[in-house]
N, C-alpha and C positions, 0 to 999 in steps of 0.2 A: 504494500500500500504506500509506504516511504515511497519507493520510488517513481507509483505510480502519478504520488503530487507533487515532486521534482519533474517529472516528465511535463506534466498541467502548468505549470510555474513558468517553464522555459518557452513552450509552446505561444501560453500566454504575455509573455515578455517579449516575446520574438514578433506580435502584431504590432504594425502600427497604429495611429490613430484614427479610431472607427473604423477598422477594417473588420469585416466576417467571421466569427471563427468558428469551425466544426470540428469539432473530435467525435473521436470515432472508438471502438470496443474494439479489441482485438479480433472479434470475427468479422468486422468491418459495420456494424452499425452505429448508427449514429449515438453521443455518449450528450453531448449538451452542443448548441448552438444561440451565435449573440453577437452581440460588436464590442470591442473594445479600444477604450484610451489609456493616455500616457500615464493614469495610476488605476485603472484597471478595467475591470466587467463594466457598462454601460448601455444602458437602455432596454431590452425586452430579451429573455433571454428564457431557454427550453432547455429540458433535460430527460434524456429518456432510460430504462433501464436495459436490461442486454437483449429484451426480447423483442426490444423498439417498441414499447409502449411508452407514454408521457407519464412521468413521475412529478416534475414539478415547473414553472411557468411563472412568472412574473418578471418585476422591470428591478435594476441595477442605477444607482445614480455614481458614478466617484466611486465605484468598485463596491459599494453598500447595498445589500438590498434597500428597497425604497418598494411601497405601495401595497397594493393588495397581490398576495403569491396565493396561485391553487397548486395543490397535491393531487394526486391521484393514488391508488394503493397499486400493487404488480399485477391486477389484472385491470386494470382498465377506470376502473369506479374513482370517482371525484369522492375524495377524503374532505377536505375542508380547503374553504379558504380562508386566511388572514392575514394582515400588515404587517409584512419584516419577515424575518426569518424562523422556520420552527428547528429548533433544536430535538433530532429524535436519540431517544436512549433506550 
C-alpha cells in the first residue's frame, strides 16, 4: 500500500496545472479521475473500485475536499451523501 501512495504522489506531482488525470488498477480499470493544480486535486473528481463501479464522487478545492461527496457501497447502491470527507474505519 506504501508504495502504492508513493506511486499516487509522483503520478500526481508529475500533472501540470488542470490537467486530467486517470489512474488506473493494475488490471487496467479505471482507479479515480479529476484535474489537478500546482498544490493539488481540484475541482470534481471520481473514484471507482477494481470492478469499475463508482465508490465515491465529489469536488476538491486547493487539494481539500470541499462540498457535498456521495458514496456508493461495492455493489453499486448510493451509501450516503455528505460535506467533506468521511473517514471509514
Amino acid at each position: 500500500m506504501k508504495h502504492i501512495a508513493t506511486l499516487l504522489y509522483l503520478v500526481f506531482a508529475a500533472c501540470s496545472q488542470g490537467e486530467k488525470s486517470t489512474l488506473t488498477y493494475p488490471n487496467g480499470m479505471r482507479q479515480a479521475e479529476g484535474s489537478m493544480n500546482e498544490i493539488g486535486k481540484e475541482g470534481p473528481w471520481s473514484f471507482w473500485n477494481e470492478q469499475g463501479l463508482l465508490t465515491e464522487q465529489g469536488d476538491y478545492k486547493d487539494g481539500q475536499r470541499v462540498g457535498l461527496w456521495t458514496y456508493w457501497d461495492d455493489e453499486g447502491k448510493k451509501l450516503l451523501e455528505i460535506e467533506g470527507r468521511v473517514e471509514w474505519k
